[in-house]
N, CA, C and O atoms as a CHARMM CRD file, in Angstrom:
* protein
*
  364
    1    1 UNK  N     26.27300   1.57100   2.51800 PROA 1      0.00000
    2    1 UNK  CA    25.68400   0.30500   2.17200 PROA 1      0.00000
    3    1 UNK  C     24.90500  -0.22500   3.37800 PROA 1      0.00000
    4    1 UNK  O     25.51000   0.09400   4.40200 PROA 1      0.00000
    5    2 UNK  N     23.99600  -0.78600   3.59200 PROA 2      0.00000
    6    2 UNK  CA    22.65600  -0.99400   4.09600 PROA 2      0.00000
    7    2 UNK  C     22.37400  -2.44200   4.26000 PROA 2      0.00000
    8    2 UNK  O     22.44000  -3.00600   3.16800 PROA 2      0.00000
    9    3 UNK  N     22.03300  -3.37800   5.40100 PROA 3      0.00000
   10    3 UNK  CA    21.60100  -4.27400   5.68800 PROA 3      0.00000
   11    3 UNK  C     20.21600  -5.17000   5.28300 PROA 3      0.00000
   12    3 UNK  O     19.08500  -4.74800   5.52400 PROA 3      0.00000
   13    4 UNK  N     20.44700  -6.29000   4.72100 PROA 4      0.00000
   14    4 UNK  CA    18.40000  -6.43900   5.17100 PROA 4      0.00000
   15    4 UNK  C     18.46600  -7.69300   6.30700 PROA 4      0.00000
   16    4 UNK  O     19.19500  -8.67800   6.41900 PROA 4      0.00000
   17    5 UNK  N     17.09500  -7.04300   7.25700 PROA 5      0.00000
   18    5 UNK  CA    17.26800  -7.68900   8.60300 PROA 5      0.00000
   19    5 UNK  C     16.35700  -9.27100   7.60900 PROA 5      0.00000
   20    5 UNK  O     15.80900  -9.26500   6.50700 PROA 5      0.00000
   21    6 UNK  N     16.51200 -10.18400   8.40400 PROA 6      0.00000
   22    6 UNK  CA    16.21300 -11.80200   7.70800 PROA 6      0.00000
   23    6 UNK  C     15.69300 -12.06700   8.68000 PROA 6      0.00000
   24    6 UNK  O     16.24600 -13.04200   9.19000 PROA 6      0.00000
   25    7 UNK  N     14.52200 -11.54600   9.49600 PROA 7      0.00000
   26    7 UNK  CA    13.79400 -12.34800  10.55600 PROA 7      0.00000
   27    7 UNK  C     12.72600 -12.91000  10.32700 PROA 7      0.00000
   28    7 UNK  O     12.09700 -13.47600  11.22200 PROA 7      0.00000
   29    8 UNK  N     12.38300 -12.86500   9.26600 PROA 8      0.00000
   30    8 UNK  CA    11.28600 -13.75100   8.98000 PROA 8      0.00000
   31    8 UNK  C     11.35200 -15.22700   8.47600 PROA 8      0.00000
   32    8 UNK  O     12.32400 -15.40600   7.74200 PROA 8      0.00000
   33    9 UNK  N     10.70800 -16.14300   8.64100 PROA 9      0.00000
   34    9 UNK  CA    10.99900 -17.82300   7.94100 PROA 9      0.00000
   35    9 UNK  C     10.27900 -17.16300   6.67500 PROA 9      0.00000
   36    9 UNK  O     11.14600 -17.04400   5.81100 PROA 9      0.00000
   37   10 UNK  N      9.18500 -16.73700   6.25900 PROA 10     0.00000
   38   10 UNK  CA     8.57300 -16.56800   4.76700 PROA 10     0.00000
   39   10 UNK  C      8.60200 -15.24700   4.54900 PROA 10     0.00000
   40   10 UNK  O      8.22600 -14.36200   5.31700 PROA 10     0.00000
   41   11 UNK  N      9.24400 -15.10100   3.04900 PROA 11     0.00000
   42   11 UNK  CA     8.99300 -13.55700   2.61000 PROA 11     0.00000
   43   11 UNK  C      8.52300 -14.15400   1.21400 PROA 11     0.00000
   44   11 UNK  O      8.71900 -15.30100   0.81000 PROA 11     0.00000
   45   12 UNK  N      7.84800 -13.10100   0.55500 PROA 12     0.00000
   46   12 UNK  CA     7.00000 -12.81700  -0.65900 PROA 12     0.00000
   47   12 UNK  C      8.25200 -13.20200  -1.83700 PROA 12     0.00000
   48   12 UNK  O      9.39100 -12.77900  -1.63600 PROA 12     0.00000
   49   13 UNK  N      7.99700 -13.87300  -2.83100 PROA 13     0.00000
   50   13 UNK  CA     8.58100 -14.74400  -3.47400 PROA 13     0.00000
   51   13 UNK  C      9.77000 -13.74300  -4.22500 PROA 13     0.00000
   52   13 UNK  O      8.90000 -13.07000  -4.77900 PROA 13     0.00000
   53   14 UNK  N     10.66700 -13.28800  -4.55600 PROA 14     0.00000
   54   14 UNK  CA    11.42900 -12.42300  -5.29400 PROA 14     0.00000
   55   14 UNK  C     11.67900 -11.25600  -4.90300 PROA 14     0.00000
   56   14 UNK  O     12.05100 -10.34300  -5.64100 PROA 14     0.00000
   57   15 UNK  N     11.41000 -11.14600  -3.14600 PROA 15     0.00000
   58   15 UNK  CA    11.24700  -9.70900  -2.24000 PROA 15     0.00000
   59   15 UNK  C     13.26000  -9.57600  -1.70900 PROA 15     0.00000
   60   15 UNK  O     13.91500  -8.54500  -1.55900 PROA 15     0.00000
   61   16 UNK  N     13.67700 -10.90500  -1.56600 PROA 16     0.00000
   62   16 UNK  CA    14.89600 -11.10100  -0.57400 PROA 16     0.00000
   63   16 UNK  C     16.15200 -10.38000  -1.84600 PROA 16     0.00000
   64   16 UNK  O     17.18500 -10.11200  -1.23200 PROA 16     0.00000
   65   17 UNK  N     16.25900 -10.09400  -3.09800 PROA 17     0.00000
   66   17 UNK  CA    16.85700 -10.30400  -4.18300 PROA 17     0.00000
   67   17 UNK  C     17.17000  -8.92100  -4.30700 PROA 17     0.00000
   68   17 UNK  O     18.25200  -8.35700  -4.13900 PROA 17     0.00000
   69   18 UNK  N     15.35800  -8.17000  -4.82900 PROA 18     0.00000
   70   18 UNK  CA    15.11100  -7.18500  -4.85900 PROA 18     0.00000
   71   18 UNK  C     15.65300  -5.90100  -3.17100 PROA 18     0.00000
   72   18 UNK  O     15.64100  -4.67100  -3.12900 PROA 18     0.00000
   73   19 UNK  N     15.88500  -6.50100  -2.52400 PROA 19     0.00000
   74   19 UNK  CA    15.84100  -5.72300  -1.39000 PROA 19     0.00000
   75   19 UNK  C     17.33500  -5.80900  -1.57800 PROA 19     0.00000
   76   19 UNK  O     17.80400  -4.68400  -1.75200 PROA 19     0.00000
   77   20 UNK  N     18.19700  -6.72500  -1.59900 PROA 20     0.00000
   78   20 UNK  CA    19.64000  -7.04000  -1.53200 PROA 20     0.00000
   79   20 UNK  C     20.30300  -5.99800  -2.11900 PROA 20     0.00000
   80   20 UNK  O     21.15400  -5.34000  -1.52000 PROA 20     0.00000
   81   21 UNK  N     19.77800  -5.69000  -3.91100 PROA 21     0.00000
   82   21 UNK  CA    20.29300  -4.74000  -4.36600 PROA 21     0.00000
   83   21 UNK  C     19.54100  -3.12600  -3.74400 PROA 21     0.00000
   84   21 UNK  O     20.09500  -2.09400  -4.12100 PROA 21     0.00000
   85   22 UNK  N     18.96200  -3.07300  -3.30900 PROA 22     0.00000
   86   22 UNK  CA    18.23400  -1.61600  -2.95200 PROA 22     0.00000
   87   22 UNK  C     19.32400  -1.19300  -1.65500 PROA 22     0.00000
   88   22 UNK  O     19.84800  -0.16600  -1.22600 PROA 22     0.00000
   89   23 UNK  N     19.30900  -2.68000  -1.32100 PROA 23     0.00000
   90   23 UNK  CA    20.29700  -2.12700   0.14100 PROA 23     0.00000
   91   23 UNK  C     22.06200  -1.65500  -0.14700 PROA 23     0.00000
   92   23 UNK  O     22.71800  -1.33400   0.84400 PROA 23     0.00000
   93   24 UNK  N     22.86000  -1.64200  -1.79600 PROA 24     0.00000
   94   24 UNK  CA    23.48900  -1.51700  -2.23800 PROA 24     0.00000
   95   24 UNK  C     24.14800   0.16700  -1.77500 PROA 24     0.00000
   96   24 UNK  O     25.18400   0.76000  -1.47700 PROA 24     0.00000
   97   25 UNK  N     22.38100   0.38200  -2.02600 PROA 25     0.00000
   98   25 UNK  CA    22.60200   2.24000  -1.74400 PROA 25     0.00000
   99   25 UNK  C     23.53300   2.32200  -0.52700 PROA 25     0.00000
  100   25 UNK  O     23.76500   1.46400   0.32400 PROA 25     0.00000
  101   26 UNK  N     24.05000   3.68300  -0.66800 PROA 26     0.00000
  102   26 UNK  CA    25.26900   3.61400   0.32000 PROA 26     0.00000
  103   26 UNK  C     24.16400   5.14000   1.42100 PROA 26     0.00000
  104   26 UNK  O     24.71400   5.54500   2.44500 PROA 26     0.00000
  105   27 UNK  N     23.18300   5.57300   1.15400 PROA 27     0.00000
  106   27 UNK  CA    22.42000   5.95500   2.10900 PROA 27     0.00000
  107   27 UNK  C     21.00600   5.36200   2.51000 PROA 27     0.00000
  108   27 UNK  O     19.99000   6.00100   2.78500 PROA 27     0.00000
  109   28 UNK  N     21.19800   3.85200   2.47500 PROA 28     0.00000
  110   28 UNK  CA    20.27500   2.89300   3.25400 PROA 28     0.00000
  111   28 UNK  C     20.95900   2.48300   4.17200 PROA 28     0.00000
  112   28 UNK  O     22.11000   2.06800   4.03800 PROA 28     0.00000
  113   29 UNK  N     20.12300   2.56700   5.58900 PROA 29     0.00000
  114   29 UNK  CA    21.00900   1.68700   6.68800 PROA 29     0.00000
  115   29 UNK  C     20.66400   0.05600   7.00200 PROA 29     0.00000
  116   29 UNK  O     21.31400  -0.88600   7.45700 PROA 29     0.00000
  117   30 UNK  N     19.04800   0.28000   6.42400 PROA 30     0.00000
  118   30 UNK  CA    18.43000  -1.14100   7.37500 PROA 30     0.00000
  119   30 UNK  C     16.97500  -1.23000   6.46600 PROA 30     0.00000
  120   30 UNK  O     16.14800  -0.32400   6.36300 PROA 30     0.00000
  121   31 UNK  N     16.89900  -2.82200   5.73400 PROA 31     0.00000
  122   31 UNK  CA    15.56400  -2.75600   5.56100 PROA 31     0.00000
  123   31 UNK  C     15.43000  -3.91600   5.93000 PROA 31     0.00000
  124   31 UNK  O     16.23200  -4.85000   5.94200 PROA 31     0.00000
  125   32 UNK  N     13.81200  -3.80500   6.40400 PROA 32     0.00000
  126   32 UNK  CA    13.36500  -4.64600   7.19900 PROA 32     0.00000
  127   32 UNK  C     11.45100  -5.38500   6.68700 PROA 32     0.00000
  128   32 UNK  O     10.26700  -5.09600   6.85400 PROA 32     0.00000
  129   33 UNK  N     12.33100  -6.45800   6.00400 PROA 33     0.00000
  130   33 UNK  CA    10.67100  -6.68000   5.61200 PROA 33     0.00000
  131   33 UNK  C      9.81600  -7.57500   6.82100 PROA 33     0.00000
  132   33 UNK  O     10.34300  -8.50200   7.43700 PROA 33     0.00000
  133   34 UNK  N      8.48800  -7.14700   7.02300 PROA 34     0.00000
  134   34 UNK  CA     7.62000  -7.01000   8.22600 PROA 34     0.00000
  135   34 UNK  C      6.31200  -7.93500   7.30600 PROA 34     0.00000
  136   34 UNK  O      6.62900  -8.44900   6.23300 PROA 34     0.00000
  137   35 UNK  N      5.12200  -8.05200   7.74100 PROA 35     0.00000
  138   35 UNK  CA     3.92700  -8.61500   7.80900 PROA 35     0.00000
  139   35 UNK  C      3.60000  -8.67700   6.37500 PROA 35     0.00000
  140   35 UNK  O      3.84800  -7.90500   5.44900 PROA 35     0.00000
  141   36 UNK  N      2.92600  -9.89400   6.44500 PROA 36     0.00000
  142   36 UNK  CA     2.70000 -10.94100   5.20800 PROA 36     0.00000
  143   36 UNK  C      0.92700 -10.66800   5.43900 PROA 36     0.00000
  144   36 UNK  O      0.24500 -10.71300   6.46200 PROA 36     0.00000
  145   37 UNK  N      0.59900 -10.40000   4.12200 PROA 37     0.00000
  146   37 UNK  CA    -1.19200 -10.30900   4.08300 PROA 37     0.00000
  147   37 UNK  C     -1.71600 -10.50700   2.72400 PROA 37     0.00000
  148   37 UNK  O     -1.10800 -10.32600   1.66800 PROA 37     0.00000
  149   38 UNK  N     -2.75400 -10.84500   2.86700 PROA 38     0.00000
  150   38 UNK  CA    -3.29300 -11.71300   1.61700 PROA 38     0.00000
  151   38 UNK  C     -4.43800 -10.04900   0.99800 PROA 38     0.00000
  152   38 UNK  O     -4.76100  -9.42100   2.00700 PROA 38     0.00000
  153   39 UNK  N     -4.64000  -9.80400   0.52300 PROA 39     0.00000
  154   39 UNK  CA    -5.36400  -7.74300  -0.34200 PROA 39     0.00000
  155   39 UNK  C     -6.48500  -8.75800  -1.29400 PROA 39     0.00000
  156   39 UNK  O     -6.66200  -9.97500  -1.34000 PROA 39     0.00000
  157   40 UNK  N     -7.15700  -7.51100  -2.04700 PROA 40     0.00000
  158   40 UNK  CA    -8.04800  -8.14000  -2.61400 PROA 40     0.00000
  159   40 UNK  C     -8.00800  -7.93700  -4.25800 PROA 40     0.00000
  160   40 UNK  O     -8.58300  -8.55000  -5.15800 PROA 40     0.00000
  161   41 UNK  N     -7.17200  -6.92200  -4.27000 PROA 41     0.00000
  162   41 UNK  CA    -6.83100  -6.81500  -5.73700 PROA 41     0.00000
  163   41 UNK  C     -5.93900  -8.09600  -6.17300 PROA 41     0.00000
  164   41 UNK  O     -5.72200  -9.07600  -5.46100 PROA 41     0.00000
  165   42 UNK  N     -5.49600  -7.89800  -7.40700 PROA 42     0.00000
  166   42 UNK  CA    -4.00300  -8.97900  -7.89400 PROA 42     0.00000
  167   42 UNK  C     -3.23500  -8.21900  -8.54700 PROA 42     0.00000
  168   42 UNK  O     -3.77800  -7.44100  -9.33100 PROA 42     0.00000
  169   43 UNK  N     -2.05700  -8.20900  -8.45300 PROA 43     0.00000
  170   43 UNK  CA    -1.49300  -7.34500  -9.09400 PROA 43     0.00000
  171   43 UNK  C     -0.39500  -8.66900 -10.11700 PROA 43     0.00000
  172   43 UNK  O      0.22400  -9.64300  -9.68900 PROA 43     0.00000
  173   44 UNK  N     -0.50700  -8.26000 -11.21700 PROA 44     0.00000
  174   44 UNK  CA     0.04600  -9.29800 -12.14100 PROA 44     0.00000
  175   44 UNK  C      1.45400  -9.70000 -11.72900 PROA 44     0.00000
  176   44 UNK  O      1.66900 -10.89800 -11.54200 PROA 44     0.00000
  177   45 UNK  N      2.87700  -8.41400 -11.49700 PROA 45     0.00000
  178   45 UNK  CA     3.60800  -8.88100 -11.49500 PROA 45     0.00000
  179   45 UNK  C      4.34900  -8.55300 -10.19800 PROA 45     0.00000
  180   45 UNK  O      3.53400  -8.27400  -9.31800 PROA 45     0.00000
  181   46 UNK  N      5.39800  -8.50200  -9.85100 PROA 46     0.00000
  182   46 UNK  CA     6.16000  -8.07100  -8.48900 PROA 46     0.00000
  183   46 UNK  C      6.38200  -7.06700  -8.40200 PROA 46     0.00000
  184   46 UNK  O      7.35600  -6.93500  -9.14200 PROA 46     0.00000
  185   47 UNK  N      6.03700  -5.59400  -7.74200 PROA 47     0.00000
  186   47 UNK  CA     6.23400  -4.07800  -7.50100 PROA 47     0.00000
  187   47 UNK  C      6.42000  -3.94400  -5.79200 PROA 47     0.00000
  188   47 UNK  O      6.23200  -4.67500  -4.82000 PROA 47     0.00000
  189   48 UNK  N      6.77200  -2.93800  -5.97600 PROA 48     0.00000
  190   48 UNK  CA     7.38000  -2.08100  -4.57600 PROA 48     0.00000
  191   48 UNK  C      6.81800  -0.83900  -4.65400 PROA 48     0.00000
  192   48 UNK  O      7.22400  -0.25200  -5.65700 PROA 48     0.00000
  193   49 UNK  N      6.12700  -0.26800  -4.07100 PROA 49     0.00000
  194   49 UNK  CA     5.74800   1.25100  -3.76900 PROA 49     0.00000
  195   49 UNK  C      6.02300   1.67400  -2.14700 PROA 49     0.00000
  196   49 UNK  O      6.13400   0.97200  -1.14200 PROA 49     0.00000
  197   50 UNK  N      6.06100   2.62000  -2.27900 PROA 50     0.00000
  198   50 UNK  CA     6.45600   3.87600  -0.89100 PROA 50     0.00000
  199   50 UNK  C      4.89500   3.78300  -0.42900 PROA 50     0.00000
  200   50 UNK  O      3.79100   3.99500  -0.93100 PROA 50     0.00000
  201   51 UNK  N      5.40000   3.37300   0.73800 PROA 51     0.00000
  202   51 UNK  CA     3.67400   3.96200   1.62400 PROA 51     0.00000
  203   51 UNK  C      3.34200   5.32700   2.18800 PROA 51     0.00000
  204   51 UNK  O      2.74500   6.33000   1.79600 PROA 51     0.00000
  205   52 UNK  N      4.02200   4.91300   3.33700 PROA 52     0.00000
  206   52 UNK  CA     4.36800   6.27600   4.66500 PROA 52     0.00000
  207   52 UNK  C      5.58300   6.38300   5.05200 PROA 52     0.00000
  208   52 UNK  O      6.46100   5.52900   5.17000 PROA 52     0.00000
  209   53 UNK  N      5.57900   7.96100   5.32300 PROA 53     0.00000
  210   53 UNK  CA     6.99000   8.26300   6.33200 PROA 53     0.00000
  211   53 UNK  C      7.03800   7.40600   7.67300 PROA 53     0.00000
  212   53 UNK  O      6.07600   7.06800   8.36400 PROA 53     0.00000
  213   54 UNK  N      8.44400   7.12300   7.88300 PROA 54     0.00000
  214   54 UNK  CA     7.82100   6.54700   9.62800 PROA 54     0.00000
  215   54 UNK  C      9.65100   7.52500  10.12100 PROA 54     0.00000
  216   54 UNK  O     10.50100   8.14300   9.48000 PROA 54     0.00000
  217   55 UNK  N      9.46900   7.17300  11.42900 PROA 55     0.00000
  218   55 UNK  CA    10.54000   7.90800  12.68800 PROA 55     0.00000
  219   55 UNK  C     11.93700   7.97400  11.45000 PROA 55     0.00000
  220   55 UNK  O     12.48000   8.99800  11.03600 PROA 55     0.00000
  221   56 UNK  N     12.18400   6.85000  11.15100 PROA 56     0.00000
  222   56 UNK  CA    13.84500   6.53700  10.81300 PROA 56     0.00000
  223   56 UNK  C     13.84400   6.62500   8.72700 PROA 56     0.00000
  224   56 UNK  O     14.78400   6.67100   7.93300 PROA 56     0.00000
  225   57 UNK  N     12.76300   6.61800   8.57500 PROA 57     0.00000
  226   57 UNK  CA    12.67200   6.40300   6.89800 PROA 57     0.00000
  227   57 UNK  C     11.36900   6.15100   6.24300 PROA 57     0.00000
  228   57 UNK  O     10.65300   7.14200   6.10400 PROA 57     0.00000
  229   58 UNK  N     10.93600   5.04900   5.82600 PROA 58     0.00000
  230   58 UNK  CA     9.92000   4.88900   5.09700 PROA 58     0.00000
  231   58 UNK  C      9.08800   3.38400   5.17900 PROA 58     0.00000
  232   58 UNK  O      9.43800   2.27300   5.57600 PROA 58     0.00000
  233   59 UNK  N      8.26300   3.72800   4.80700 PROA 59     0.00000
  234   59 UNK  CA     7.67300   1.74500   5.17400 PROA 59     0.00000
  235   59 UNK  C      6.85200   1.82700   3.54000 PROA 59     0.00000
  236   59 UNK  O      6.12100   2.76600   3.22500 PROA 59     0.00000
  237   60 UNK  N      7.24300   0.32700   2.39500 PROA 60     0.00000
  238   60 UNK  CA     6.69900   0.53900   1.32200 PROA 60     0.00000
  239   60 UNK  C      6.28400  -1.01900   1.49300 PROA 60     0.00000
  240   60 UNK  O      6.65900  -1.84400   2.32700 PROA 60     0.00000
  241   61 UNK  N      5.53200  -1.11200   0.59600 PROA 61     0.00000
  242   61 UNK  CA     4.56400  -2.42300   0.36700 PROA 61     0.00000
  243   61 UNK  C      4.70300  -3.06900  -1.17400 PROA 61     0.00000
  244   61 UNK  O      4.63400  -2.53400  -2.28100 PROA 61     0.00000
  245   62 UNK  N      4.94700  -4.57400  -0.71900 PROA 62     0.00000
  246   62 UNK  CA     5.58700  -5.49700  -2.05000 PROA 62     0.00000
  247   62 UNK  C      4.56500  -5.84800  -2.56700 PROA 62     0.00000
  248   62 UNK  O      3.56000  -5.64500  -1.88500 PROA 62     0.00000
  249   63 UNK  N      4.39800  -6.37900  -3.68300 PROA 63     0.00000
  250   63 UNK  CA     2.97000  -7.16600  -4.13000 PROA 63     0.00000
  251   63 UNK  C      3.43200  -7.91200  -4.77800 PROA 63     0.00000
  252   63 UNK  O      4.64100  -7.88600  -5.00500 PROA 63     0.00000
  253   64 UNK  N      2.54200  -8.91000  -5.33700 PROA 64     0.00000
  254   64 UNK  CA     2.61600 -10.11200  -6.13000 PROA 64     0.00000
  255   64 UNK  C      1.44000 -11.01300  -6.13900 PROA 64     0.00000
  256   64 UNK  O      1.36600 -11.91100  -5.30000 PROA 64     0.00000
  257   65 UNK  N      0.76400 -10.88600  -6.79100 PROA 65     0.00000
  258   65 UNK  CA    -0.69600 -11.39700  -6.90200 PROA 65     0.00000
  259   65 UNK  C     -1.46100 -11.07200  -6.25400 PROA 65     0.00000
  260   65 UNK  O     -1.94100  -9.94600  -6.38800 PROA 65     0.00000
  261   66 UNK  N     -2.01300 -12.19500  -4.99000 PROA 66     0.00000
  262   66 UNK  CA    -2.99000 -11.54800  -3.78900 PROA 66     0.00000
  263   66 UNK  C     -2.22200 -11.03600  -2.75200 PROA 66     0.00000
  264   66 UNK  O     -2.72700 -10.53500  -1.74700 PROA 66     0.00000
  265   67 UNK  N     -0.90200 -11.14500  -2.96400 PROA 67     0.00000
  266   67 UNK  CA     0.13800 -11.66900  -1.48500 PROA 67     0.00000
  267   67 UNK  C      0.94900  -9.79100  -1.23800 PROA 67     0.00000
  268   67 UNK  O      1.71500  -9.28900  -2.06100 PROA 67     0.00000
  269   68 UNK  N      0.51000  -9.13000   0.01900 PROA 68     0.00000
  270   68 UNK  CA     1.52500  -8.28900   0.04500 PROA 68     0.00000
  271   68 UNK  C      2.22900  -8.17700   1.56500 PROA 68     0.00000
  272   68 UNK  O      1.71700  -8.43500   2.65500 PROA 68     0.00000
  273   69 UNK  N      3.44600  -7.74800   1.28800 PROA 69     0.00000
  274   69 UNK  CA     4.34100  -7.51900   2.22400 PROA 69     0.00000
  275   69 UNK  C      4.53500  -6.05100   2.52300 PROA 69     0.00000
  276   69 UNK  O      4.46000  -5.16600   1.67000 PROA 69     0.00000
  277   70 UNK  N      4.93100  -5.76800   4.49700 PROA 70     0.00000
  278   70 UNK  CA     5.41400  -4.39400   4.08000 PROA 70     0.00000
  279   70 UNK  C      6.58700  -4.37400   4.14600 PROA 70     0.00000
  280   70 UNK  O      6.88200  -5.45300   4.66000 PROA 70     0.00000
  281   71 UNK  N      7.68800  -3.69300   3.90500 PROA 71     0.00000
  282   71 UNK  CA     8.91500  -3.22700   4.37200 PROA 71     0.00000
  283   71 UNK  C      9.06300  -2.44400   4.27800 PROA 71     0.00000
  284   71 UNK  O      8.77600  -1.72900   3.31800 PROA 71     0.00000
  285   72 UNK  N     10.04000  -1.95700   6.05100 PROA 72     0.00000
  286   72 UNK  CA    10.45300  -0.79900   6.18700 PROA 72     0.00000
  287   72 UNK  C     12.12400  -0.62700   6.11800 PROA 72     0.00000
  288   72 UNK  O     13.09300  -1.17900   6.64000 PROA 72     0.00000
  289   73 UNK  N     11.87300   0.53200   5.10500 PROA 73     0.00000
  290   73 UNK  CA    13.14000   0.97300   4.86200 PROA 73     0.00000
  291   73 UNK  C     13.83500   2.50100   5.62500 PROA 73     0.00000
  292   73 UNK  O     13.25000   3.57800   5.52100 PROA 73     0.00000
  293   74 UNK  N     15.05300   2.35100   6.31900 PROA 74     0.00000
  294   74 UNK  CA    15.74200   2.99800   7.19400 PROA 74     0.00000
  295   74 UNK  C     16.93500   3.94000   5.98300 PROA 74     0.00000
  296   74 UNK  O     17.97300   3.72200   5.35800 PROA 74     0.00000
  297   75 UNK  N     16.18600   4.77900   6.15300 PROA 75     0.00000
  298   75 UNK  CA    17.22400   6.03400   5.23600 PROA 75     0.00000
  299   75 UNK  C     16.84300   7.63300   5.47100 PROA 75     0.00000
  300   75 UNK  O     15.83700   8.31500   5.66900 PROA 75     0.00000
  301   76 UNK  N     18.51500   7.83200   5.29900 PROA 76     0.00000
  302   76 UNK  CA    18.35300   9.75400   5.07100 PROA 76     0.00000
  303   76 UNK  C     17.64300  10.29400   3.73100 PROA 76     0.00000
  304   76 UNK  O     17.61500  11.52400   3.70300 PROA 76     0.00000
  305   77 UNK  N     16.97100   9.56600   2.43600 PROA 77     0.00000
  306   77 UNK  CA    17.03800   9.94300   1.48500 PROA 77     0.00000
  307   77 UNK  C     15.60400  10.48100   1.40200 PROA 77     0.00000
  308   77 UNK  O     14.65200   9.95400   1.97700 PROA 77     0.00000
  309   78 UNK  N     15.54400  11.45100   0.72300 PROA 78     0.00000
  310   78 UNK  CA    13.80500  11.89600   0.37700 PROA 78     0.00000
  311   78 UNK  C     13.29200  11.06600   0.11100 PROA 78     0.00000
  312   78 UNK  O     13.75500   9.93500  -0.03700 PROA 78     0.00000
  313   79 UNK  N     11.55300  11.62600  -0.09400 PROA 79     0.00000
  314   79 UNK  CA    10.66600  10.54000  -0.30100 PROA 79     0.00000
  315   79 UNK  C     10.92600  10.43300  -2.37800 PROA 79     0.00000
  316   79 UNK  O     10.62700   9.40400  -2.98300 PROA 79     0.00000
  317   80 UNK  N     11.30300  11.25800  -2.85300 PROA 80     0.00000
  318   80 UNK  CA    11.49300  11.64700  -4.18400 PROA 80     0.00000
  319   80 UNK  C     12.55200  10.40500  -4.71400 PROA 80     0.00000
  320   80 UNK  O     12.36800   9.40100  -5.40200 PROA 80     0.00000
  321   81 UNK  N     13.89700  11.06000  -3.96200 PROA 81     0.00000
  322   81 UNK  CA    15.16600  10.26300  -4.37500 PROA 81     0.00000
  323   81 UNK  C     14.49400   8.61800  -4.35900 PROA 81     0.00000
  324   81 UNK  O     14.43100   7.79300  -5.27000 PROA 81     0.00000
  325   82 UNK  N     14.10600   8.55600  -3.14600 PROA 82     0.00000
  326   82 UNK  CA    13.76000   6.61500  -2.69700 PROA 82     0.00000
  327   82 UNK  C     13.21300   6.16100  -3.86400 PROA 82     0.00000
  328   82 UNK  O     13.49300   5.00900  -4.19600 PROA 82     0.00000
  329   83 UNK  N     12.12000   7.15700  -4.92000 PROA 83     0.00000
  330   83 UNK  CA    10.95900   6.36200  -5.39500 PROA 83     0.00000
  331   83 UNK  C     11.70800   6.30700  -6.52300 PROA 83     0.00000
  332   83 UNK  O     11.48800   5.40200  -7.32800 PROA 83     0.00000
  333   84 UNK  N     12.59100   7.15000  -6.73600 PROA 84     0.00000
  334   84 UNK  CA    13.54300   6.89000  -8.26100 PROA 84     0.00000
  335   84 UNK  C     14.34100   5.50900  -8.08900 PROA 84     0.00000
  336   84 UNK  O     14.29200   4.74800  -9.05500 PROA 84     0.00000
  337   85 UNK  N     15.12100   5.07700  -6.88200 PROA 85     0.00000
  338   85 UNK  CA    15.33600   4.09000  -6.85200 PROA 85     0.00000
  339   85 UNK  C     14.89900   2.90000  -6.67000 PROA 85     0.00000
  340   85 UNK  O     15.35500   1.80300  -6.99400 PROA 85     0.00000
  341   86 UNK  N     13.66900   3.31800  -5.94000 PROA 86     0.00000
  342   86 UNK  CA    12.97000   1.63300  -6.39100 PROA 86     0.00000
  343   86 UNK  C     11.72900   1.86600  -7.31600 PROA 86     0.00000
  344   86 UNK  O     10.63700   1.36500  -7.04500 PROA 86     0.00000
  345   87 UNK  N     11.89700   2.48900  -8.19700 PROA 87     0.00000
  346   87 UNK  CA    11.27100   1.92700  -9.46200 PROA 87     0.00000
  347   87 UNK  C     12.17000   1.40000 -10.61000 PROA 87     0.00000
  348   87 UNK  O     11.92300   0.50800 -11.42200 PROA 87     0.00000
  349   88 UNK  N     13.34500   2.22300 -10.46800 PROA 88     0.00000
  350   88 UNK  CA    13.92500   1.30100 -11.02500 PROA 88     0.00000
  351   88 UNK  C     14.66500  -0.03600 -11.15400 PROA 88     0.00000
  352   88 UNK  O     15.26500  -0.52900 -12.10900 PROA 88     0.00000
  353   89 UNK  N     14.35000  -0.66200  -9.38500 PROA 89     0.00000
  354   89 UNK  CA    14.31900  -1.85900  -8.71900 PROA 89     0.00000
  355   89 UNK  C     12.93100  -2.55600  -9.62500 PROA 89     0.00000
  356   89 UNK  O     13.12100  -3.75000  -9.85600 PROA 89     0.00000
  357   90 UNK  N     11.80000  -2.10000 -10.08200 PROA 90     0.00000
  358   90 UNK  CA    10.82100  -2.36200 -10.12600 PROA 90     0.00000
  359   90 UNK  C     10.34400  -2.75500 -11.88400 PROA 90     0.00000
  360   90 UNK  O      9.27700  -3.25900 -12.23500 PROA 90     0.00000
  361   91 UNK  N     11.28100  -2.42200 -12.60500 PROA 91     0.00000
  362   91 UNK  CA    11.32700  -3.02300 -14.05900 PROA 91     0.00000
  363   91 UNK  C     12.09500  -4.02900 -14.45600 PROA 91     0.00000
  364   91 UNK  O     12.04800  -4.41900 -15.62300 PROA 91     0.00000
């Protein structure tokens, strides 16, 4: 079971909830949501996708209208296993 670090004063509206249960997994150590940016698409509703590999796990990006976030997530799990679990974070 897996931490989420809370260093930010603002995260993306329904990101803190969604991450709570992802961090449930018992091979997540640490997620860490990072930088707030305004994109040019909109995306209608709240999603999570996988970006890039990084050193310790993965870094994926939240959306919600214009507004996206990244977070990086700290795990042993493939890039495969991760995306099964947060899509189904994602319905």
């Amino acid at each position: 079971m897996g931490r989420v670090v809370l260093n930010h004063s603002t995260n993306l509206e329904g990101l803190i909830p969604v991450l709570q249960k992802l961090a449930l997994n018992i091979n997540i150590k640490t997620i860490t949501p990072a930088a707030i940016s305004r994109v040019r698409g909109k995306s209608s509703k709240f999603i999570i996708r996988l970006s890039v590999k990084t050193i310790n796990g993965y870094k994926a990006i939240a959306r919600k209208g214009k507004t996206a976030q990244e977070v990086f997530i700290s795990t042993d799990l493939s890039k495969d296993e991760l995306t099964k679990i947060i899509n189904t974070l994602n319905r």
